[in-house]
ROTOR-866213 format. One record per residue (C-alpha): residue number from 1; x, y, z; residue in three letters. Coordinates in Angstrom, 3 decimals, decimal comma. Example, Ala and Ser with C-alpha at 12.3 -4.5 7.8 and 13.67 -1.06 7.14 Angstrom:
! ROTOR-866213
 pos       px       py       pz code
   1   12,300   -4,500    7,800  ala
   2   13,670   -1,060    7,140  ser
! end
This chain:
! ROTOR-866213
 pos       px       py       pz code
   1    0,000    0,000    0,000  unk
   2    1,379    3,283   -0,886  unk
   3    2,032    5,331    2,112  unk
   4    2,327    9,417    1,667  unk
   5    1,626   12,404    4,405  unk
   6   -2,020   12,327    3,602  unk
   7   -3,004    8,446    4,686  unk
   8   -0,747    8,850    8,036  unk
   9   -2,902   11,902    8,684  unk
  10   -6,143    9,925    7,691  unk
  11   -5,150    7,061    9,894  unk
  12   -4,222    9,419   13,061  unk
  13   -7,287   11,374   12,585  unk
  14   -9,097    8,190   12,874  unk
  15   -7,096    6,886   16,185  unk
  16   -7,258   10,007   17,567  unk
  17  -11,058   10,375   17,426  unk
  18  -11,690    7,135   18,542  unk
  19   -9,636    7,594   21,536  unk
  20  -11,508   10,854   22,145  unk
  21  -14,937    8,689   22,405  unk
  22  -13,322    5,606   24,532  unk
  23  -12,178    8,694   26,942  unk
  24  -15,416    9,687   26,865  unk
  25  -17,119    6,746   27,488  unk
  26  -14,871    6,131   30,379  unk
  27  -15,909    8,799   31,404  unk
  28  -19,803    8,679   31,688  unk
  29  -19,094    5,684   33,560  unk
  30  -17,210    6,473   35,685  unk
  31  -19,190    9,680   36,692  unk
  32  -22,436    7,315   37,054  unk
  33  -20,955    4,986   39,605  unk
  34  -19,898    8,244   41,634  unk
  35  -23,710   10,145   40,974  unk
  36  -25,779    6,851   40,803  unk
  37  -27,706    5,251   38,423  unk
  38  -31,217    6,488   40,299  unk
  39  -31,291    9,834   40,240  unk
  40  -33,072   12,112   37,277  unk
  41  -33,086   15,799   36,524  unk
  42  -35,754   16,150   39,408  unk
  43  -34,253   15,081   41,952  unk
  44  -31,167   17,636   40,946  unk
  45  -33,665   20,424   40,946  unk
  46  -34,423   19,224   44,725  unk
  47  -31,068   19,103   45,959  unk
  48  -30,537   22,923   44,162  unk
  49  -28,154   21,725   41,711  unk
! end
């Protein structure tokens, strides 16, 4: 396969937005073991936040 500046930069863009997703998955859950899985935007409004 012929390599050239273009496909390296294809193929990084690529990693580098998947790892930007996988970070973000990680963290969603990670922020709903620390919030829990129960609460909704009402019961934020009680609490005042």
């Amino acid at each position: 396969m012929y390599m050239d500046a273009v496909v390296i930069a294809g193929i990084v863009t690529v990693l580098l937005v998947i790892g930007f997703f996988v970070g973000v998955g990680i963290f969603v859950m990670k922020d709903q073991k620390a919030h829990g899985k129960g609460q909704t935007k009402e019961h934020h409004k009680e609490q005042g936040g």
